[in-house]
N, C-alpha and C positions, 0 to 999 in steps of 0.2 A: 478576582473576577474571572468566571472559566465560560466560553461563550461555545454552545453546542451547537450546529445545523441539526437541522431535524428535516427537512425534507427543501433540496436544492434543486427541483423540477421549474420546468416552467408553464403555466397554462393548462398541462395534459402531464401526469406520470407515465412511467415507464417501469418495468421489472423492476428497475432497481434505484428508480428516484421519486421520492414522492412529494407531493403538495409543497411550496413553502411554508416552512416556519423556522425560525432563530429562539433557543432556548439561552437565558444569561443567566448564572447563577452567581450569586454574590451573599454571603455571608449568612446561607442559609435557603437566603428567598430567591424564587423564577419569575423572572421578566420574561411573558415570551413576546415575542414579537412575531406579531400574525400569526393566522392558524387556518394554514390550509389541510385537507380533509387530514384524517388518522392519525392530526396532529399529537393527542395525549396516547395512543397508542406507540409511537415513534418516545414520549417521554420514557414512559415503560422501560423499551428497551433499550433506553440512554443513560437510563441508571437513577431519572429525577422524579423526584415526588410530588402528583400533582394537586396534593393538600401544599405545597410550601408556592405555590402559583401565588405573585402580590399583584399581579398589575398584568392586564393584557393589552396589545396596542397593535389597530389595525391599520396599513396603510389606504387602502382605498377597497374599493367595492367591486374589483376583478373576483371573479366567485374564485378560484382557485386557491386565494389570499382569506377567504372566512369561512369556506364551507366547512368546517372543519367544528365552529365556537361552539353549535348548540351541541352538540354533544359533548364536546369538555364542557358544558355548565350543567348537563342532564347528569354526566358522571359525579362532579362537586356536589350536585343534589343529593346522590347515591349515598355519597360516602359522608352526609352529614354533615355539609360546613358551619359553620360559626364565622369563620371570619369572615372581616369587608373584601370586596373584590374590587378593584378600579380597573374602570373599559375604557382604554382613548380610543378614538377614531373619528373619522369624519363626520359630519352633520349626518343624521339619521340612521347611526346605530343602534340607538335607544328604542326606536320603533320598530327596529327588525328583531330586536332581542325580545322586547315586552309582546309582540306578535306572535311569534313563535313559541313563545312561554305558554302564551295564552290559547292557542290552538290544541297545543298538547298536553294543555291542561298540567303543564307543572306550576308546583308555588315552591321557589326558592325558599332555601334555610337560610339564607347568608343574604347579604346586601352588597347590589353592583354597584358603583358609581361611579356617573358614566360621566366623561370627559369628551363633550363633543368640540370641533375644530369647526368653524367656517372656514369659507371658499376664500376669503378678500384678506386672509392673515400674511401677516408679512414672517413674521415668527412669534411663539409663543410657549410659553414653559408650564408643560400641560402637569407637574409634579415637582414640590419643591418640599423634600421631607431635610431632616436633619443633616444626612449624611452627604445627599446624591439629588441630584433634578434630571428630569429630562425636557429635554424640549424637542418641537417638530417644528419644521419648513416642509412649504410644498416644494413641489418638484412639478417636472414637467415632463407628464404623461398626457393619457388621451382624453384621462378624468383627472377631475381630481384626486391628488395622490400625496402620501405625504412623508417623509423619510422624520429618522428620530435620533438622537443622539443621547446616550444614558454617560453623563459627568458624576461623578464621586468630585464631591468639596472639597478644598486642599485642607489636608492633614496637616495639624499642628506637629510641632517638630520636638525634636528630643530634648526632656530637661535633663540637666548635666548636676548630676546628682552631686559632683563634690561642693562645685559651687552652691548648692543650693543647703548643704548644712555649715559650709562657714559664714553665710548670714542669714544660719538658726533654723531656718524653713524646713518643718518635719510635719507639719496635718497634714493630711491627704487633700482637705479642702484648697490649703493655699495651694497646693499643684494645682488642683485642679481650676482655681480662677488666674494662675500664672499659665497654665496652659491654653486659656480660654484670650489669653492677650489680656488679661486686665492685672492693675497694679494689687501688689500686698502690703499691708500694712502691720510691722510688725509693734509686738507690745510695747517696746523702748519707742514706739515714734516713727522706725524709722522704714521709710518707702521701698519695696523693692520692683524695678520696673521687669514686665515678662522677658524681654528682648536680652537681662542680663543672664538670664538664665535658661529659657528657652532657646531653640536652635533656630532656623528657619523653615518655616512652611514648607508639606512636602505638596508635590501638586498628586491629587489622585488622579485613579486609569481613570478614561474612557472607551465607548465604547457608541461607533455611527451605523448604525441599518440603514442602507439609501439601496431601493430598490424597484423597479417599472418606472425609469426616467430616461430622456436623452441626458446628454451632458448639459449642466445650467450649473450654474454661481453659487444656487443653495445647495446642492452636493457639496462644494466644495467647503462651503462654510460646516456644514455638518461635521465633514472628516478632520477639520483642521485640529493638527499636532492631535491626534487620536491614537489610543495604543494600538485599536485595532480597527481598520474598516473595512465591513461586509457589502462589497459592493454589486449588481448585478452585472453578467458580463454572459447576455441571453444567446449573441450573434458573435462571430468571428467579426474579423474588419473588411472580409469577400463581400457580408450580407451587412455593411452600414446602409446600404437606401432601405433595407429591407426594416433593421433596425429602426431609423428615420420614419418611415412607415408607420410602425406598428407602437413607434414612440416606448424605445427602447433603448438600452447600450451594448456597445460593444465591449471584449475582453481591451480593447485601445482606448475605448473611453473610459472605461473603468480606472485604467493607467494613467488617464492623464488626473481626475482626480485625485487622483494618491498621490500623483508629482505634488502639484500646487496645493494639495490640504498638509503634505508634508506629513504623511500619516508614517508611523512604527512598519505595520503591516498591512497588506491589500488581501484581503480574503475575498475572490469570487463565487457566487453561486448563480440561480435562475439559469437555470441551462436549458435552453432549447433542446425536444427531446430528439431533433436530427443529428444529434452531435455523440457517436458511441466513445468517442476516443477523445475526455476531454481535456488531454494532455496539450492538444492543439492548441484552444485556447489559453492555457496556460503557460504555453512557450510567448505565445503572440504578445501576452500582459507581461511576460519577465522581461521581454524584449525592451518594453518602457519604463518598466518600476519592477525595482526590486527590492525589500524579499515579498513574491505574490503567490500565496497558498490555493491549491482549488480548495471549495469547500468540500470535506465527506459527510458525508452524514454519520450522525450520532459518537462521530471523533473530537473529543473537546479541545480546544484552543486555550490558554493559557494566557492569563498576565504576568505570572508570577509561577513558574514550572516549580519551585523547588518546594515551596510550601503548598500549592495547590495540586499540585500529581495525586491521583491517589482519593481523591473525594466523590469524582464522578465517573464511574466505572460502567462504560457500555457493556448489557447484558447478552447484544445477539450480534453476530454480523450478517450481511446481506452481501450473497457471489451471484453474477451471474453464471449460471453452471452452461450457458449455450455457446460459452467463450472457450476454445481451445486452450489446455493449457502448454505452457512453457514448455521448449522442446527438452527431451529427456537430459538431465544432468548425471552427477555423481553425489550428490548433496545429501546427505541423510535426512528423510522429512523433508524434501521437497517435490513438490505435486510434479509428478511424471519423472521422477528424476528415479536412479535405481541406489536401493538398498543392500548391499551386498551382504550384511547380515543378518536379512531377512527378507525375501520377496525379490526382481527382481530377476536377472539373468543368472542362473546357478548352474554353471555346466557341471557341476558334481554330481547333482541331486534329480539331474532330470527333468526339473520343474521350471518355474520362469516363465516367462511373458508370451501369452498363446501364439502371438505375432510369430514365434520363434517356431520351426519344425521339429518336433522331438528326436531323439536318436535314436536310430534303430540297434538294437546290440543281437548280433551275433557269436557272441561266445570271445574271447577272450577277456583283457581290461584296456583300459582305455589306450593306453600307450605299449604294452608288451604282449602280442600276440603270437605264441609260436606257430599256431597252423589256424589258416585262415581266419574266422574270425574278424569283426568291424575293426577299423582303424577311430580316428577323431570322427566324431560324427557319421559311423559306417554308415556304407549305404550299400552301393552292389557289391556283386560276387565276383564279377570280372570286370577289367578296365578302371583304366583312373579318370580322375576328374577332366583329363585336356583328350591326348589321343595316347593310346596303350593298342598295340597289335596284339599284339598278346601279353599275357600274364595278367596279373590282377589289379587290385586300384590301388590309387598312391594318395593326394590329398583327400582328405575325407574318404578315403576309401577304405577297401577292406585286406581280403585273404588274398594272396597271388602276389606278385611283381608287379610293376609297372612304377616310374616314377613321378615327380607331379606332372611334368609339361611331354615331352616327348621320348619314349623310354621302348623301342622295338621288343627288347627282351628283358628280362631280369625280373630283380627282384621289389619288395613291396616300397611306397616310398615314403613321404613325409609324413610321422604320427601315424601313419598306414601300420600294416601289420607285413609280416613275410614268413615265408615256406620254412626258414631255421633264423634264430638268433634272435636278440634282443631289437631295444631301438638305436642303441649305442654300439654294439660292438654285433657284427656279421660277417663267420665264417668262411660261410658259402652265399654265393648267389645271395639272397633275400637282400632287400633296401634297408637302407637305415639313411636317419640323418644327417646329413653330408657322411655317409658311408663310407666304405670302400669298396669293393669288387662287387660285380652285380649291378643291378639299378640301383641309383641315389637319389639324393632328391639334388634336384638339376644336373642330372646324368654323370656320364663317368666314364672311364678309357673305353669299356667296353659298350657303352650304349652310347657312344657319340654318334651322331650322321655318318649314315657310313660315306658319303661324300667328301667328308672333310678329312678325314686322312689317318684318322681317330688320333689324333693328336689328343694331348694332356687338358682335363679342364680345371679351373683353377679351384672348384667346388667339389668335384665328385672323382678324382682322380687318385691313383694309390701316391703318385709321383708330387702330390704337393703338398709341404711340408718335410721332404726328404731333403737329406744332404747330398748336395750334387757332387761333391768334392768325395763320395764315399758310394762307390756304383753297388757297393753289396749291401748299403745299408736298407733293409725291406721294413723299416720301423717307423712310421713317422715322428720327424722331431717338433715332438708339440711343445715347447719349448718358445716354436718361433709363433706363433700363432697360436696363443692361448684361447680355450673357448670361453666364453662368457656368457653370464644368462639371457644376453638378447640373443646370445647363438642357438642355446636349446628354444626358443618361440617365437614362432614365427609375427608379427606383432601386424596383424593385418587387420 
C-alpha cells in the first residue's frame, strides 16, 4: 500500500501547492481520494496510471475538493475505458456528474457507480470487496463532510509446510480450504483442523483520509491503530478561533488525533496558503505526536519500504525558484555551493563568480615578479594596500616596495612583487615574505617607526631566528622555527 499526495493546498493553490487530492495505490489499482483541480495531471507526474483508477471518493462539496472530477472522467472517456468506475460521495453527486455529462454532451464508455452517503449516517461501509472495505464517518465541518478509512482484511497466516506433509496434505485445494480456516478431510478418514497447520492471521495495513474537520470522536475512530493517517493541519495553534471559525484543524488537533487513534504515523496536509515555511507546523505537530510527516506532493509514503520502493517513481519535481538558495558551501553539486573542479572561484584561470573583481596582470606571474609587474591580484603601480610613502604595493599589490600595513621605504611585500629577488629569498632591498632586509611583510629592522627605536620585530627582522650566543652568526637558524604551509598563505 504506497499512498501519494497529489495536491496539499487548501481552498486556493499557490506556485507550488495544488488542489487537494490523496492518490493510494495498492496491488495495482488507485483509490483517489478527492479531486481537486489538475488532479490527473498531478497523477501523470506521480508516475500513476490513470486507466488503473477503481474507486473515486469525494469528501464534501467545498469546489476546491471536486473541481477537478469532470475532467478526469472526460479524459477516462478519451482514453476508452471498459471498466466499471465507483463514485462515493455525499448525497447529490450523481446529479452533478450526469449534469455535466449532459451539458457537454459526453456519453461515457464505462459505467460509474455512484455510492451516495446521507446526512443522518452514523457510519457506513460504502465498499466491501474481497480483499479491503472502506468505510466513511462524517465529521464536523461547515457542511457536510466525510472522512474515509481504506482497511485491507486480515491475511491468512503462514501454512508450515513440514507439518503439513506428515499428515499427507499435498493438493493445492486442501491448502487452500486450510487456509480459508476450514477443516480437511483426508482419504483414511481422518480430520485435519486449519489452526494445526496454519499460523495466525496477519492484520492488514490501513489507511484514514480525515480532512475539513474540527476535532470530533469520528476522526478518531477513523485513525484508530491505522498504518498511516492523512490528517488536515490548515492552521498553526496562533489561528485555532480562526480554525474554529472556518471549521477546520489545527497542526495540534491533528496531534491529538493521532495520540488517541494510536496511529503508526500522522501525515499532515491542507495547508493554508499564508504558510510559506511549512516546517512551522510540523515542529508544532512533532511537539505532540511523533513520527509526523508534512505531506509533499507527489513523494510516496510506504507501508512496506522494502518491497514497495521502486513501483511509483515521480516524473517531475516542483522548486520554487523565487526562494533564495542556500548560502554558498563547498559541496560538489550543491545549489550555490563552489565546485572547485569545475566553475566556481578559480584563481588560476581567471574565471569564477562575476561577484568576484578580475585581476588585473601587469606583467610578471603571480607570485615571482622581478621588476614591477602585478602582485596577488595586482592592482596599482604605486602604494600598498594600507599606507606606503613611497615605493610600490605590498598586499595585492604590484611593482615597487612597500609592505602590507606600514612600510615608509623599501621593498615589495606580501605575494607583492619587488625591484630584485624572488618571493622567498631577497638580496637587496625588495619585500618578500617575512623577508629580510628591506620591506617585509609586517615590517622589519629597517622599516620599523622610526619612533620606536627600531628595535628587532619578531616577523620581519634579520635578528629573529639567530643565535644570540653567536654575534657573527648573519644566517638564520631555521632549525628553530620551521616554516610551514600555513606560513607560506596567508589564510584570510
Amino acid at each position: 500500500m504506497i499512498v501519494v499526495p497529489l495536491g496539499i493546498a487548501s481552498a486556493t493553490p499557490t506556485a507550488i501547492r495544488h488542489l487537494p487530492s490523496v492518490a493510494l495505490w495498492r496491488e495495482g489499482s488507485v483509490f483517489l481520494f478527492d479531486c481537486g483541480e489538475n488532479a490527473q495531471m498531478r497523477m501523470l507526474q506521480a508516475g500513476l496510471k490513470r486507466s488503473k483508477i477503481d474507486s473515486i471518493f469525494i469528501s464534501h462539496f467545498d469546489v476546491d475538493h471536486y473541481s477537478g472530477l469532470m475532467g478526469l472522467l472526460s479524459t477516462l472517456q478519451l482514453q476508452r475505458r471498459e471498466k466499471d468506475l465507483n463514485l462515493v460521495g455525499p448525497k447529490g453527486i450523481k446529479d452533478y456528474v450526469e449534469w455535466n455529462l449532459k451539458f457537454s454532451g459526453v456519453e461515457l464508455s464505462f459505467t460509474i457507480h455512484f455510492i451516495e452517503i446521507e446526512e443522518d449516517i452514523v457510519e457506513q461501509r460504502v465498499l466491501d470487496e474481497e480483499e479491503y472495505y472502506v468505510e466513511a464517518r462524517p465529521l464536523k465541518h461547515k457542511k457536510f463532510c466525510l472522512g474515509y478509512r481504506f482497511q485491507e482484511k486480515d491475511k491468512s497466516g503462514k501454512v508450515d509446510a513440514e507439518k503439513a506433509a506428515t499428515f499427507g496434505i499435498t493438493e493445492d485445494d486442501q491448502f487452500k480450504e486450510l487456509k480459508a480456516g476450514n477443516t480437511v478431510t483426508l482419504t483414511d478418514g481422518t480430520e485435519v483442523e486449519a489452526y494445526e497447520i496454519v499460523g495466525h492471521p496477519r492484520p492488514g495495513d490501513s489507511f484514514a483520509y480525515v480532512t475539513d474537520t474540527e476535532y470530533c470522536p469520528n476522526a478518531v475512530k477513523l485513525g484508530m491503530n491505522t498504518n498511516i493517517l492523512y490528517h488536515e493541519a490548515t492552521f498553526n495553534a496562533q489561528l485555532a478561533d480562526k480554525a474554529r471559525e472556518t471549521g477546520h484543524s489545527t497542526s495540534l488537533d491533528a496531534a491529538r488525533v493521532a495520540t488517541e487513534a494510536q496511529t503508526k504515523l500522522l501525515v499532515i496536509g491542507h495547508f493554508s496558503a499564508r504558510y510559506t515555511n511549512l516546517h512551522l507546523l510540523l515542529k508544532e505537530a512533532r511537539e505532540a505526536f511523533y513520527p509526523t510527516w508534512l505531506a509533499n506532493e507527489l513523494r510516496p509514503i510506504f507501508t512496506d519500504p522494502t518491497h514497495e520502493r521502486g513501483i511509483v517513481d515521480p516524473k517531475v519535481e516542483i522548486r520554487d525558484l523565487t526562494k533564495k538558495e542556500s548560502s554558498p558551501g563547498y559541496g560538489r553539486g550543491r545549489p550555490g555551493g563552489r565546485d572547485h573542479r569545475g566553475g566556481g572561484r578559480d584563481h588560476r584561470s581567471g574565471g569564477g563568480n562575476r561577484n568576484f573583481r578580475p585581476r588585473k596582470q601587469h606583467g610578471g606571474s603571480r607570485y615571482d615578479n622581478d621588476r614591477g609587474g602585478g602582485g596577488y591580484r595586482g592592482s596599482s603601480d604605486r602604494g600598498s594596500r594600507y599606507d606606503n610613502d613611497r615605493g610600490g604595493g605590498g598586499y595585492r599589490g604590484s611593482s615597487g616596495g612597500g609592505g602590507r600595513y606600514d612600510n615608509d621605504r623599501g621593498g615589495g611585500g606580501y605575494r607583492g612583487s619587488s625591484d630584485r629577488g624572488s618571493r622567498y629569498d631577497n638580496d637587496r632591498g625588495g619585500g618578500g615574505y617575512r623577508g629580510s632586509s628591506g620591506g617585509g611583510y609586517r615590517s622589519d629592522s629597517q622599516n620599523q617607526d622610526r619612533n620606536s627605536g627600531g628595535g628587532d620585530s619578531r616577523y620581519g627582522s634579520n635578528n629573529y631566528n639567530r643565535d644570540s650566543n653567536k654575534p657573527d652568526d648573519k644566517m638564520p637558524n631555521r632549525s628553530t622555527s620551521p616554516r610551514t604551509s600555513h606560513d607560506d598563505f596567508d589564510r584570510f
